[in-house]
PDB file with SEQRES, HELIX, SHEET and CRYST1 records, atoms N, CA, C and O in Angstrom:
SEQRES   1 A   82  UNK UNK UNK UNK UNK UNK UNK UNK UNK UNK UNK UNK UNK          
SEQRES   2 A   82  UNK UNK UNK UNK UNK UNK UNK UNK UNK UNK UNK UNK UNK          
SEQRES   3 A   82  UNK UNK UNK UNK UNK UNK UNK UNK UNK UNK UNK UNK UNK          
SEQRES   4 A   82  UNK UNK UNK UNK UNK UNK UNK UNK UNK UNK UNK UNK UNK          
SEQRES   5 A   82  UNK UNK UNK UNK UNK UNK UNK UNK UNK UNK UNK UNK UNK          
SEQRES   6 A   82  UNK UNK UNK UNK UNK UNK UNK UNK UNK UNK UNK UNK UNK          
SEQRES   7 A   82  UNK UNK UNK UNK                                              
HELIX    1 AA1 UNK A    3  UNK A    5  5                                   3    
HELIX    2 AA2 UNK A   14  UNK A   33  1                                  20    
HELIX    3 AA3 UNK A   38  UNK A   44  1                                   7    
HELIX    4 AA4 UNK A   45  UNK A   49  3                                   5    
HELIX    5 AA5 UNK A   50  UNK A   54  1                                   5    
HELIX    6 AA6 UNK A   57  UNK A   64  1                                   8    
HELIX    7 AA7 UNK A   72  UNK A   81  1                                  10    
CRYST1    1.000    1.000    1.000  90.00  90.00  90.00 P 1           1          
ATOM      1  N   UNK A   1     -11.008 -90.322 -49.851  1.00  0.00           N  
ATOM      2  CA  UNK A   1     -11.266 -88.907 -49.918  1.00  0.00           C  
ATOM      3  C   UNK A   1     -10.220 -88.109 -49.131  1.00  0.00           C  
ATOM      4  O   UNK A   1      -9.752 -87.034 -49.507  1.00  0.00           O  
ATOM      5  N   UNK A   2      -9.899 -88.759 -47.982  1.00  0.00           N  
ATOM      6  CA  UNK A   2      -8.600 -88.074 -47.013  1.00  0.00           C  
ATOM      7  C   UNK A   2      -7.773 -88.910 -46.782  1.00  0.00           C  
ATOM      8  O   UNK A   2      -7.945 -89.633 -45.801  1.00  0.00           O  
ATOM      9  N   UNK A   3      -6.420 -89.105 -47.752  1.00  0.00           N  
ATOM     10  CA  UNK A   3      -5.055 -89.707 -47.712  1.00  0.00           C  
ATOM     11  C   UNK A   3      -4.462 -89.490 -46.210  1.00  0.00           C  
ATOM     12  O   UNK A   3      -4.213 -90.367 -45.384  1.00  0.00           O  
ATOM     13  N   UNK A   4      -4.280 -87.876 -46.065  1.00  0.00           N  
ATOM     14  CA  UNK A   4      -4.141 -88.118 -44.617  1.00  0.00           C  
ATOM     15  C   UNK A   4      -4.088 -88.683 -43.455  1.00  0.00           C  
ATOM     16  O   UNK A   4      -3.142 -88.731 -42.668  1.00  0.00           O  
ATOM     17  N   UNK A   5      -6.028 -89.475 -43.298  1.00  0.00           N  
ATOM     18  CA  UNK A   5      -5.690 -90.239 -42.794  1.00  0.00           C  
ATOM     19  C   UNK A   5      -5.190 -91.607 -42.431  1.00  0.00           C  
ATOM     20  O   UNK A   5      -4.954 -92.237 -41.400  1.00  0.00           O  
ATOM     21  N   UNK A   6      -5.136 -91.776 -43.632  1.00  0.00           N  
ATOM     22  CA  UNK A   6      -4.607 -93.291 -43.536  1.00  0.00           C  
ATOM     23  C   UNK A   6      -3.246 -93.504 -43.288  1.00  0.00           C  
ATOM     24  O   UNK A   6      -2.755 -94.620 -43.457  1.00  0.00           O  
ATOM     25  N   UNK A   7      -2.539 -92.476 -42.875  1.00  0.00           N  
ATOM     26  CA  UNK A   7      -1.008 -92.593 -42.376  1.00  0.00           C  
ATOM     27  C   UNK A   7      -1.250 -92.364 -41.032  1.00  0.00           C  
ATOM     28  O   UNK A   7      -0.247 -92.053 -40.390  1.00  0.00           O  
ATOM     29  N   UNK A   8      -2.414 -92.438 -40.352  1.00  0.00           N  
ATOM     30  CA  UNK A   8      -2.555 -92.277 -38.692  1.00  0.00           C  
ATOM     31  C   UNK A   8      -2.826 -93.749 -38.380  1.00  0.00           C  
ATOM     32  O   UNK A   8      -2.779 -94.188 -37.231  1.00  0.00           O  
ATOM     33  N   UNK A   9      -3.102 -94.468 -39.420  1.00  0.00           N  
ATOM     34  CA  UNK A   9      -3.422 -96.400 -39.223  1.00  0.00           C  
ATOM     35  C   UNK A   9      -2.185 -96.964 -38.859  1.00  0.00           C  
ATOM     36  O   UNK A   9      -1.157 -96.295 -38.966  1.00  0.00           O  
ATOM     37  N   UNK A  10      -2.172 -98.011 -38.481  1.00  0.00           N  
ATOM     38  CA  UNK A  10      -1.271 -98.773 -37.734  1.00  0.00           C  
ATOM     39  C   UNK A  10      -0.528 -99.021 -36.735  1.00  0.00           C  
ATOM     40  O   UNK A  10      -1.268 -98.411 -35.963  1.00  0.00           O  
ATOM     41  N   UNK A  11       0.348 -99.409 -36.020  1.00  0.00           N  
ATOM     42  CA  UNK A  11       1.127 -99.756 -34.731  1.00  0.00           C  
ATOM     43  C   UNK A  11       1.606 -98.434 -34.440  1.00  0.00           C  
ATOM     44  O   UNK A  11       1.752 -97.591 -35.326  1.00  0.00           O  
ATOM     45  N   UNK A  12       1.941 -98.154 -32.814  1.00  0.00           N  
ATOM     46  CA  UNK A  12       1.690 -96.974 -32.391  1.00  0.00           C  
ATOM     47  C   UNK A  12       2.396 -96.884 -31.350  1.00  0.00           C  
ATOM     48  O   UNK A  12       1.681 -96.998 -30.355  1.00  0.00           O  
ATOM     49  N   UNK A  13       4.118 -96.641 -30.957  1.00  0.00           N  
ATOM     50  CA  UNK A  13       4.757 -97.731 -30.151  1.00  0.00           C  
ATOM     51  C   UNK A  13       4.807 -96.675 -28.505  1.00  0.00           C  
ATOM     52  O   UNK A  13       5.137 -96.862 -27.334  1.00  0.00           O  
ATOM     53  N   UNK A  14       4.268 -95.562 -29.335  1.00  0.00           N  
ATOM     54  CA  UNK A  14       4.173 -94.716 -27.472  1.00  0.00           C  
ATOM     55  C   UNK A  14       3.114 -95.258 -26.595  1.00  0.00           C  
ATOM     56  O   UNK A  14       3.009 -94.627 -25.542  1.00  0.00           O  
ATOM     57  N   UNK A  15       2.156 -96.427 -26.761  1.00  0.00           N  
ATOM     58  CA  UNK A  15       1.462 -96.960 -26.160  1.00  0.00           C  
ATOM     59  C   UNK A  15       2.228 -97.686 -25.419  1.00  0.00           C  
ATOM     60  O   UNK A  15       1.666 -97.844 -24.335  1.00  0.00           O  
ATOM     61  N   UNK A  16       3.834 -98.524 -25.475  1.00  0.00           N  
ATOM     62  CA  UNK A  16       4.960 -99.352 -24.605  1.00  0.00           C  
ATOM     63  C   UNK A  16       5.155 -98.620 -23.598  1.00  0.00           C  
ATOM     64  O   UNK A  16       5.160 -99.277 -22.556  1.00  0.00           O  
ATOM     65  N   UNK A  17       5.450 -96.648 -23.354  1.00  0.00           N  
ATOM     66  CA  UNK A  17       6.062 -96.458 -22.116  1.00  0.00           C  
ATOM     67  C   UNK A  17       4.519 -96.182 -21.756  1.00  0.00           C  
ATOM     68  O   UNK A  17       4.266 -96.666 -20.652  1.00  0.00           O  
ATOM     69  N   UNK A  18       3.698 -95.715 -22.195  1.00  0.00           N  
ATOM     70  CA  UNK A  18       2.490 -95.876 -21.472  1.00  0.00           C  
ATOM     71  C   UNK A  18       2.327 -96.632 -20.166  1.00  0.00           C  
ATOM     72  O   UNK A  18       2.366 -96.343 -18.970  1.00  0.00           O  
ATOM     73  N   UNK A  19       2.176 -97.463 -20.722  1.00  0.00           N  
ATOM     74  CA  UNK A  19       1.541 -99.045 -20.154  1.00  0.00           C  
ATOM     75  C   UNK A  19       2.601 -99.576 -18.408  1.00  0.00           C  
ATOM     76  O   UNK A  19       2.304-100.013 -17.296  1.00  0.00           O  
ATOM     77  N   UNK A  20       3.945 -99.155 -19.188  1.00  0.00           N  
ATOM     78  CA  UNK A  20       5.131 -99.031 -18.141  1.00  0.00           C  
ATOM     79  C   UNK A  20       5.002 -98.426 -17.306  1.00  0.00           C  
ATOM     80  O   UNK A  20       4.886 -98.866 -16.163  1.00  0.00           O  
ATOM     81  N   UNK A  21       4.989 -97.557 -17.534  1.00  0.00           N  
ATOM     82  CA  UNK A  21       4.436 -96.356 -16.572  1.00  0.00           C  
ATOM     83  C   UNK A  21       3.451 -96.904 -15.893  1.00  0.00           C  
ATOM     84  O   UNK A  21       3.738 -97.297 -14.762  1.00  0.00           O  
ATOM     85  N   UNK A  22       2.244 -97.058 -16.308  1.00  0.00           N  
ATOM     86  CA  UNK A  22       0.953 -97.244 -15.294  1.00  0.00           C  
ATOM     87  C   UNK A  22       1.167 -98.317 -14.344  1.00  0.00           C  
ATOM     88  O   UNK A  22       0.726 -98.362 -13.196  1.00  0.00           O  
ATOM     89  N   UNK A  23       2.005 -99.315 -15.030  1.00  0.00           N  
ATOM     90  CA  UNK A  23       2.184-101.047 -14.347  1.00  0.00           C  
ATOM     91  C   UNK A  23       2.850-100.384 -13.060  1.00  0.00           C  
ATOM     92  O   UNK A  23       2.264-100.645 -12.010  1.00  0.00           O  
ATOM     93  N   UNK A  24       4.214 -99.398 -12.943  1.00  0.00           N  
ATOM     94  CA  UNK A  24       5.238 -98.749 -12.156  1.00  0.00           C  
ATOM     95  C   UNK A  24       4.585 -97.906 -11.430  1.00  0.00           C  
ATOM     96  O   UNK A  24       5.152 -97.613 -10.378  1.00  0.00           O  
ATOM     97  N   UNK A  25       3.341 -97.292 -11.673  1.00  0.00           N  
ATOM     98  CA  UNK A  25       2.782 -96.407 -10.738  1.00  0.00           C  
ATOM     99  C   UNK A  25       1.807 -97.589  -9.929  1.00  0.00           C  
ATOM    100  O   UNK A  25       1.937 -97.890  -8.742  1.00  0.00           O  
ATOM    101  N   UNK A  26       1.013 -98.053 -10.685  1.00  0.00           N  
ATOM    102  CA  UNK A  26       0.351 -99.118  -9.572  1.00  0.00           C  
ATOM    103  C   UNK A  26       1.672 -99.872  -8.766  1.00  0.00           C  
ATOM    104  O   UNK A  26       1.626 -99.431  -7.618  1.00  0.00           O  
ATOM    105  N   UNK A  27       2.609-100.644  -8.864  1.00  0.00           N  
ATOM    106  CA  UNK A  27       3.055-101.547  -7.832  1.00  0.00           C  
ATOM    107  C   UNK A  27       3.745-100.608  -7.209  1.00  0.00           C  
ATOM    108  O   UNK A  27       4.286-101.332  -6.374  1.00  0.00           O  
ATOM    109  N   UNK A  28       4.182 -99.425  -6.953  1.00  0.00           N  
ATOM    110  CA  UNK A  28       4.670 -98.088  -6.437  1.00  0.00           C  
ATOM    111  C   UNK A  28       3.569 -97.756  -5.024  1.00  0.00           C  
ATOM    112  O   UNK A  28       3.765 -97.710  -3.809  1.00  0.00           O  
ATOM    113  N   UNK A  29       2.415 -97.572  -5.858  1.00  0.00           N  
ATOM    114  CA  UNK A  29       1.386 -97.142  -5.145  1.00  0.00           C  
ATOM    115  C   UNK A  29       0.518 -98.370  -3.959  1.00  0.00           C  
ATOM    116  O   UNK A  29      -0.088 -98.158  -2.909  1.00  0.00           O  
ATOM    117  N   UNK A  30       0.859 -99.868  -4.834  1.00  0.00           N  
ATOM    118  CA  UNK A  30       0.746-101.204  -4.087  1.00  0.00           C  
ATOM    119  C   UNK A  30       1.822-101.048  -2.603  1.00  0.00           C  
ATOM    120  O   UNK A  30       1.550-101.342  -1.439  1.00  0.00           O  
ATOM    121  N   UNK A  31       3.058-100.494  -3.162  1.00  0.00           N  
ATOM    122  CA  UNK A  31       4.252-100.453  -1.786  1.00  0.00           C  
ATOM    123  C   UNK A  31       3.585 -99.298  -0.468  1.00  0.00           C  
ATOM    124  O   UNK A  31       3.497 -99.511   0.741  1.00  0.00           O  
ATOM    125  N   UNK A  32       3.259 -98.274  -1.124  1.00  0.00           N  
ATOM    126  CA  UNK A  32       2.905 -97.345  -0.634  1.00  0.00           C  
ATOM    127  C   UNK A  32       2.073 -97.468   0.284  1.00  0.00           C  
ATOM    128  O   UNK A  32       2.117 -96.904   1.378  1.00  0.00           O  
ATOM    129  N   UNK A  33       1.045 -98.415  -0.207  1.00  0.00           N  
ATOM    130  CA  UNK A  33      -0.903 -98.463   0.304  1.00  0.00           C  
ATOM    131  C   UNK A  33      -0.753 -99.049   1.543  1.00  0.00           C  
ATOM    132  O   UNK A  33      -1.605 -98.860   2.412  1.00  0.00           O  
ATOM    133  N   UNK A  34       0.868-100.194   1.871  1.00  0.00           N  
ATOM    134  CA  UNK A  34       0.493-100.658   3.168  1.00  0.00           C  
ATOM    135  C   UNK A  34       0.745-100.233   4.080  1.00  0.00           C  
ATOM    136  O   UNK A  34       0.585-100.756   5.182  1.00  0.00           O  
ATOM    137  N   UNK A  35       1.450 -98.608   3.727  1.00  0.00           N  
ATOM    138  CA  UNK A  35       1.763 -97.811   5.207  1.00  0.00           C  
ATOM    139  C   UNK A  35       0.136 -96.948   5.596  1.00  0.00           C  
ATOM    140  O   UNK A  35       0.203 -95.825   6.094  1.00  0.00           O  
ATOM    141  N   UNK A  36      -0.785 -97.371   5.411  1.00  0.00           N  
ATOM    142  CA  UNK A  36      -1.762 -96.667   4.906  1.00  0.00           C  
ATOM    143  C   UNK A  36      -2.332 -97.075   6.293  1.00  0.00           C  
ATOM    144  O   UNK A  36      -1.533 -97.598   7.070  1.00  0.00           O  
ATOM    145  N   UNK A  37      -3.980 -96.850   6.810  1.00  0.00           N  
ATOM    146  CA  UNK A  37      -4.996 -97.866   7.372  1.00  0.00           C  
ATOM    147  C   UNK A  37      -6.173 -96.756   6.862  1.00  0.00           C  
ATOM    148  O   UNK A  37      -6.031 -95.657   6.325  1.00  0.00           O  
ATOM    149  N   UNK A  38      -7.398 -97.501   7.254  1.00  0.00           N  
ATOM    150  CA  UNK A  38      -8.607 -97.258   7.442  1.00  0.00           C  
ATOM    151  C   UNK A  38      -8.839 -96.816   5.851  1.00  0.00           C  
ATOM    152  O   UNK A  38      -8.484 -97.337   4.794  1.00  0.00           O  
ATOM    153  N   UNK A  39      -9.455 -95.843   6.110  1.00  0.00           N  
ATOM    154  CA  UNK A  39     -10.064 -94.703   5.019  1.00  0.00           C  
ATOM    155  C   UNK A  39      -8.973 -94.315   4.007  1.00  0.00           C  
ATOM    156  O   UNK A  39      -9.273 -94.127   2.828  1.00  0.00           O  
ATOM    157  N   UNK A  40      -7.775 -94.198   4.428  1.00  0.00           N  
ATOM    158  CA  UNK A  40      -7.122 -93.528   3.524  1.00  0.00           C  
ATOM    159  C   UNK A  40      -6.313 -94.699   2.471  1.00  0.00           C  
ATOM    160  O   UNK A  40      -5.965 -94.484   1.310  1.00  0.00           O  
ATOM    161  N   UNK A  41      -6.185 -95.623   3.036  1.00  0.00           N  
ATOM    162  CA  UNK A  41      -5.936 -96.970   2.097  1.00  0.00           C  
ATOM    163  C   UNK A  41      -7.332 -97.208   0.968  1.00  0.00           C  
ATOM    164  O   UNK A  41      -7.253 -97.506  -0.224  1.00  0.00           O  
ATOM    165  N   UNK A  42      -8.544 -96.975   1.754  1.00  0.00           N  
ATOM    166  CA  UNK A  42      -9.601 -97.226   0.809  1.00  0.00           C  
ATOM    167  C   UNK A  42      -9.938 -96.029  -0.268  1.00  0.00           C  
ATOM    168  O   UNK A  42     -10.663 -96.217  -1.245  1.00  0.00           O  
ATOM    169  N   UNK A  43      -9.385 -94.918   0.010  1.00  0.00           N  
ATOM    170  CA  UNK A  43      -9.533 -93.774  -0.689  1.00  0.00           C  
ATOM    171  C   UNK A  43      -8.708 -93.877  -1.966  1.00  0.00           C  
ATOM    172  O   UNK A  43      -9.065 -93.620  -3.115  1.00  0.00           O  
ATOM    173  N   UNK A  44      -7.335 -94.378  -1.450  1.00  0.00           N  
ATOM    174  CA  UNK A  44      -6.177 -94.182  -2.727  1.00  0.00           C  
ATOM    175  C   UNK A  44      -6.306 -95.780  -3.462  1.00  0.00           C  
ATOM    176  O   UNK A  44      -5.851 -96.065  -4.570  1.00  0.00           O  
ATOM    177  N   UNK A  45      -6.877 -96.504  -2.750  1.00  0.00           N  
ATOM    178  CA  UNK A  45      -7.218 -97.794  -3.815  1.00  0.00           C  
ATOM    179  C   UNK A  45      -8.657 -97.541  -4.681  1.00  0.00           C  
ATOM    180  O   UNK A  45      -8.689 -97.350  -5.896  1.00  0.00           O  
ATOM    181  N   UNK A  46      -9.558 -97.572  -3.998  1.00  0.00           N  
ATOM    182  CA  UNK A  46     -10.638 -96.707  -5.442  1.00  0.00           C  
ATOM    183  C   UNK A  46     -10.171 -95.498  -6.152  1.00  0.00           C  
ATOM    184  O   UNK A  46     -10.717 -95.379  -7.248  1.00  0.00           O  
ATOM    185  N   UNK A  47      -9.555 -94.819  -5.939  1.00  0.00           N  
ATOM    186  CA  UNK A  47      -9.653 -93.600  -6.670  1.00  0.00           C  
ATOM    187  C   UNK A  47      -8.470 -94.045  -7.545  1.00  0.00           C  
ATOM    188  O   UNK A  47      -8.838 -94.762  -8.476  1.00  0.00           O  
ATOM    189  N   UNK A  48      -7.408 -93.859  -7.505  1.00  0.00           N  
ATOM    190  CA  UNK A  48      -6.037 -94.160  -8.399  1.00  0.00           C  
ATOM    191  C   UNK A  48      -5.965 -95.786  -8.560  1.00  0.00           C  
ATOM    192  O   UNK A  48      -5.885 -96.311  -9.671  1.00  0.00           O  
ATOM    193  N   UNK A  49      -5.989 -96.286  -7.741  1.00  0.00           N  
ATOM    194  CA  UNK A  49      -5.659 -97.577  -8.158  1.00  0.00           C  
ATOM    195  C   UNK A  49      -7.194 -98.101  -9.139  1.00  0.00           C  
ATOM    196  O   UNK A  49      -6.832 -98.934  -9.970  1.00  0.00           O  
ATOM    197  N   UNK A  50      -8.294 -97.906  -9.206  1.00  0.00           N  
ATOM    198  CA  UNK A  50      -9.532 -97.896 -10.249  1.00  0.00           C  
ATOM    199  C   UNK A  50      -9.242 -97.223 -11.388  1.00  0.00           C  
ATOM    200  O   UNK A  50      -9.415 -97.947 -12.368  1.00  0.00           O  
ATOM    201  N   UNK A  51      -8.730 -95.714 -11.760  1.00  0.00           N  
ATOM    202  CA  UNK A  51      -8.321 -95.294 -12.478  1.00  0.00           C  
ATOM    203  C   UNK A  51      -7.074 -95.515 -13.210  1.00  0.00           C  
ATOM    204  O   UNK A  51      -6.923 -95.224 -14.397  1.00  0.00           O  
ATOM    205  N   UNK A  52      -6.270 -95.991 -12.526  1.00  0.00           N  
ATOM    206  CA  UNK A  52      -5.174 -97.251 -12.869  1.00  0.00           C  
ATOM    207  C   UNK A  52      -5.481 -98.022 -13.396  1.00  0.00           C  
ATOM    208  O   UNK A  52      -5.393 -97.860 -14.613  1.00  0.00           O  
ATOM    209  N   UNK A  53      -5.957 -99.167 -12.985  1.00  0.00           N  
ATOM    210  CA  UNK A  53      -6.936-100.156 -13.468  1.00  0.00           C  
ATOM    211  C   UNK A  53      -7.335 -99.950 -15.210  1.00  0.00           C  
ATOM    212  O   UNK A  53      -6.984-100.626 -16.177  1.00  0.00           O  
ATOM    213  N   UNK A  54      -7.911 -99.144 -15.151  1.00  0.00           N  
ATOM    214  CA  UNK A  54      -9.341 -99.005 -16.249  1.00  0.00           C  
ATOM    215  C   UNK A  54      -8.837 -98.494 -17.173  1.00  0.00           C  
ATOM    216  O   UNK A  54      -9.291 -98.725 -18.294  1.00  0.00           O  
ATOM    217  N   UNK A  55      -7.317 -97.307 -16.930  1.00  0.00           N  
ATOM    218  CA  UNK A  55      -6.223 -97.255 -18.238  1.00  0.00           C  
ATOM    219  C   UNK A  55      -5.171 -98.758 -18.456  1.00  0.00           C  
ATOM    220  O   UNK A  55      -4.212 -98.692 -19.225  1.00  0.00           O  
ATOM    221  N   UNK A  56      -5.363 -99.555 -17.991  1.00  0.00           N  
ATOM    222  CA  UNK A  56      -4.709-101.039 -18.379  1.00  0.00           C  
ATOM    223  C   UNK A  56      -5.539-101.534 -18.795  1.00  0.00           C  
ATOM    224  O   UNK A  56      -4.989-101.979 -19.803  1.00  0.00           O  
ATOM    225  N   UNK A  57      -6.687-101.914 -18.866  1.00  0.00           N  
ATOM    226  CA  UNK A  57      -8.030-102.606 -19.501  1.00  0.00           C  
ATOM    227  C   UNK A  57      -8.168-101.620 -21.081  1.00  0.00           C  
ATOM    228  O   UNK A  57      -8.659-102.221 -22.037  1.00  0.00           O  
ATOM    229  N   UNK A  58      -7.672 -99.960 -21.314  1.00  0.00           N  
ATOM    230  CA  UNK A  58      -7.982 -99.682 -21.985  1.00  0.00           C  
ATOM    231  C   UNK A  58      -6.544 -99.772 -23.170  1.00  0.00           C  
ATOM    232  O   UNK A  58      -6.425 -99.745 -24.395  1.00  0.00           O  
ATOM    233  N   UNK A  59      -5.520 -99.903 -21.863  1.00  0.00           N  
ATOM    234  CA  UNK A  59      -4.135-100.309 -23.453  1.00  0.00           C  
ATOM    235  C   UNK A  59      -4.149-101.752 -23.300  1.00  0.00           C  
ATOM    236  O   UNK A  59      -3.279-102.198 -24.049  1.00  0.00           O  
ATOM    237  N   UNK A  60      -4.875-102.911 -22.525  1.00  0.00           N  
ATOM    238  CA  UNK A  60      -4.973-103.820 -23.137  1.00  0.00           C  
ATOM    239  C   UNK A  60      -5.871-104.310 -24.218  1.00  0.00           C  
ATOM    240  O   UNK A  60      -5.651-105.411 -24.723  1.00  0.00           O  
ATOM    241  N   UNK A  61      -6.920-103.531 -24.630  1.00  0.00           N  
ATOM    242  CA  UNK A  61      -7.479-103.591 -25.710  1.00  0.00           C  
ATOM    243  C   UNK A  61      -6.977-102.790 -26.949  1.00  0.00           C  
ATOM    244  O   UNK A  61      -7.078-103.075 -28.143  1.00  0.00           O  
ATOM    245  N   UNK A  62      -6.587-102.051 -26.534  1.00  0.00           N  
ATOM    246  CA  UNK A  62      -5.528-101.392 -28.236  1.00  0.00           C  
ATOM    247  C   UNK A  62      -4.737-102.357 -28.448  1.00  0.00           C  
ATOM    248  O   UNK A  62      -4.598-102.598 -29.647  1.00  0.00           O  
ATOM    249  N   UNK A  63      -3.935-103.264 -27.481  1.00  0.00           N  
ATOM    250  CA  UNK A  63      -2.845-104.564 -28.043  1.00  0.00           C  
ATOM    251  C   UNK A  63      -3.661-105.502 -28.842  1.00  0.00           C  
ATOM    252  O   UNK A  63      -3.375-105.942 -29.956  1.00  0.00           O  
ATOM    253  N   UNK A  64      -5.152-105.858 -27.840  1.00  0.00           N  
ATOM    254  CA  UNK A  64      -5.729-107.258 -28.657  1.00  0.00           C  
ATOM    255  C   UNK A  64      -5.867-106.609 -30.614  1.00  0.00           C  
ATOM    256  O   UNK A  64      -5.956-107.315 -31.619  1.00  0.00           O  
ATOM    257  N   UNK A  65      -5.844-105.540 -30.548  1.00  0.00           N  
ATOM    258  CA  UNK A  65      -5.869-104.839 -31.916  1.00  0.00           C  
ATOM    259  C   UNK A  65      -4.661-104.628 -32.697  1.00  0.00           C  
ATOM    260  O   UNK A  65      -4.578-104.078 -33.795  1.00  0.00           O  
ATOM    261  N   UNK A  66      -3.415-105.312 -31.745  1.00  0.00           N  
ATOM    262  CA  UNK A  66      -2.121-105.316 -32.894  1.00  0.00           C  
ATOM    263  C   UNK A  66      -1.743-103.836 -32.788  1.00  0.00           C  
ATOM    264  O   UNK A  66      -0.901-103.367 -33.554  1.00  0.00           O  
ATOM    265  N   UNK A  67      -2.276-103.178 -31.967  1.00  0.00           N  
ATOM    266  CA  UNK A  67      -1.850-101.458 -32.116  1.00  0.00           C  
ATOM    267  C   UNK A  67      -0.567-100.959 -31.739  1.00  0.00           C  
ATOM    268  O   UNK A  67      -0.372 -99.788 -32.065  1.00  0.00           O  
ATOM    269  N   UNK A  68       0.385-101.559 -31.121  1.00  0.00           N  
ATOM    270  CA  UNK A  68       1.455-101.285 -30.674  1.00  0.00           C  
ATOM    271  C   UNK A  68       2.629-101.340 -30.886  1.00  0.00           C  
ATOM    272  O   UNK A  68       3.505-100.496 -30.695  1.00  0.00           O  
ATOM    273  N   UNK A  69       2.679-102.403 -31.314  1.00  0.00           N  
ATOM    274  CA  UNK A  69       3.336-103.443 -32.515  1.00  0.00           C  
ATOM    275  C   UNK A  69       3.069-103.917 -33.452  1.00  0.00           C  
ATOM    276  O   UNK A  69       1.947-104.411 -33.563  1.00  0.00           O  
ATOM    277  N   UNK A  70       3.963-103.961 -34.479  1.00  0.00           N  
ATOM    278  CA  UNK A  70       3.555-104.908 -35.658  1.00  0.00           C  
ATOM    279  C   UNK A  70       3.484-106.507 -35.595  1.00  0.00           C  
ATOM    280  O   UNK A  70       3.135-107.027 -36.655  1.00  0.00           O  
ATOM    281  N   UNK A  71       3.705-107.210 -34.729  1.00  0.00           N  
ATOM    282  CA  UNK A  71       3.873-108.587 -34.717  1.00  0.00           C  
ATOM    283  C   UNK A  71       3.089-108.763 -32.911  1.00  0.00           C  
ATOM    284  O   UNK A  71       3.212-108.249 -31.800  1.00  0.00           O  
ATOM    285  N   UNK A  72       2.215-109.917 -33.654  1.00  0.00           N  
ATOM    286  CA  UNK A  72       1.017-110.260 -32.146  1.00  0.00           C  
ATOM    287  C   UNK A  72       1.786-110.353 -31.539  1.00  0.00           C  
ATOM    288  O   UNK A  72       1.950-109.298 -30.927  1.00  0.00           O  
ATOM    289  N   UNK A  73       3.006-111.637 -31.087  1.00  0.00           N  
ATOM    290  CA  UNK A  73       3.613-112.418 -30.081  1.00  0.00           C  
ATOM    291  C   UNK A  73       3.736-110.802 -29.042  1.00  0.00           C  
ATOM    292  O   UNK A  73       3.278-110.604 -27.916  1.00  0.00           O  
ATOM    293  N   UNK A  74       4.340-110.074 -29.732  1.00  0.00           N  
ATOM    294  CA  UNK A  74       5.437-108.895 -28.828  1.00  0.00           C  
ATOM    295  C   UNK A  74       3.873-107.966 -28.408  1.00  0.00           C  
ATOM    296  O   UNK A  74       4.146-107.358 -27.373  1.00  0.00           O  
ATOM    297  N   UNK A  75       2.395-107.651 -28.820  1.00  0.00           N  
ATOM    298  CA  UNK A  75       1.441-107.163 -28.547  1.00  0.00           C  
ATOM    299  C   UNK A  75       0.804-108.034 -27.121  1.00  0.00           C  
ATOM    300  O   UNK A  75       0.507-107.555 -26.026  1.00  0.00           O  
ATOM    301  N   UNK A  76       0.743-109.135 -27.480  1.00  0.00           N  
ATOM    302  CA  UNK A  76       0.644-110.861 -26.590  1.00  0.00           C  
ATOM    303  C   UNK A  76       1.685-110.551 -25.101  1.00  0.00           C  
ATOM    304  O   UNK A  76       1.270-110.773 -23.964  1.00  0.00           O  
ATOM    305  N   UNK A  77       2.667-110.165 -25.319  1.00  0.00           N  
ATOM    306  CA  UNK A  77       3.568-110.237 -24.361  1.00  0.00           C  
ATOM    307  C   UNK A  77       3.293-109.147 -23.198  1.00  0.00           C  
ATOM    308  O   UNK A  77       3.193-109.355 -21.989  1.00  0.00           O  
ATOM    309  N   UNK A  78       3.200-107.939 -23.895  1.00  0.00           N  
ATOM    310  CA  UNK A  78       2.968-106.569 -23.641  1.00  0.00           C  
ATOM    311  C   UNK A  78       1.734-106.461 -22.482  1.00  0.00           C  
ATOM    312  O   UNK A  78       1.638-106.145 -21.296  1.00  0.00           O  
ATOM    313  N   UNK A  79       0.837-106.934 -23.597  1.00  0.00           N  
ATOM    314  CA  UNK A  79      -0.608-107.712 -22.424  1.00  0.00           C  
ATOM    315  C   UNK A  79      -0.564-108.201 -21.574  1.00  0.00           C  
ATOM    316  O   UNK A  79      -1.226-107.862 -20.593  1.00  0.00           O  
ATOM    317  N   UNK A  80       0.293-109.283 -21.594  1.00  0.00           N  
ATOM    318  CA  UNK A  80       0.809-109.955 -20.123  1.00  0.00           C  
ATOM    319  C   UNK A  80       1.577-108.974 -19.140  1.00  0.00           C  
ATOM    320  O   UNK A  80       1.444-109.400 -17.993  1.00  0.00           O  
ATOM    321  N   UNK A  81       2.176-108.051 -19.172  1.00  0.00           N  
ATOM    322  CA  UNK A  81       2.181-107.534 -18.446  1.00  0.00           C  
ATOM    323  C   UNK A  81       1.713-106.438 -17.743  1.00  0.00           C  
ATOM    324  O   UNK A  81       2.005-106.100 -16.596  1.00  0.00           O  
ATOM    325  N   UNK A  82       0.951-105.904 -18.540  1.00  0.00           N  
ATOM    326  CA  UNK A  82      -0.094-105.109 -18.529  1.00  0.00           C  
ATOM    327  C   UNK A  82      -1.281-105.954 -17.357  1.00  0.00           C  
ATOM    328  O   UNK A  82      -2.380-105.453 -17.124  1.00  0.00           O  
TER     329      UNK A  82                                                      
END                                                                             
């Protein structure tokens, strides 16, 4: 009924700097956390580093879906570093 959308189906490759990004802000924010103590280490690890987190759990499930790429191995890979 809507052609339209069926040209929004398939691999989707702005999900790659995504993912880059988030991996680069967490181990950024990992360097960061140990000039930290008390409260304020525990503040910026639940809050950003959880929210960090939970956008990698959510582009690692668009990969297990082939969404990123057209070929698993390079979706497979992606995950791993994710």
């Amino acid at each position: 009924k809507y052609p339209e959308i069926k040209e929004l189906y398939g691999p989707d490759i702005r999900l790659l700097p995504m993912i880059l990004g988030i991996v680069a802000a967490q181990l950024s924010l990992a360097v960061y956390a140990t000039s930290l103590d008390g409260w304020k280490w525990f503040l910026l690890c639940w809050s950003l580093g959880g929210t960090l987190t939970h956008w990698l759990s959510l582009g690692n499930h668009e990969l297990s879906h082939n969404l990123c790429f057209k070929t698993t191995i390079y979706n497979e890979m992606l995950g791993m570093v994710a």
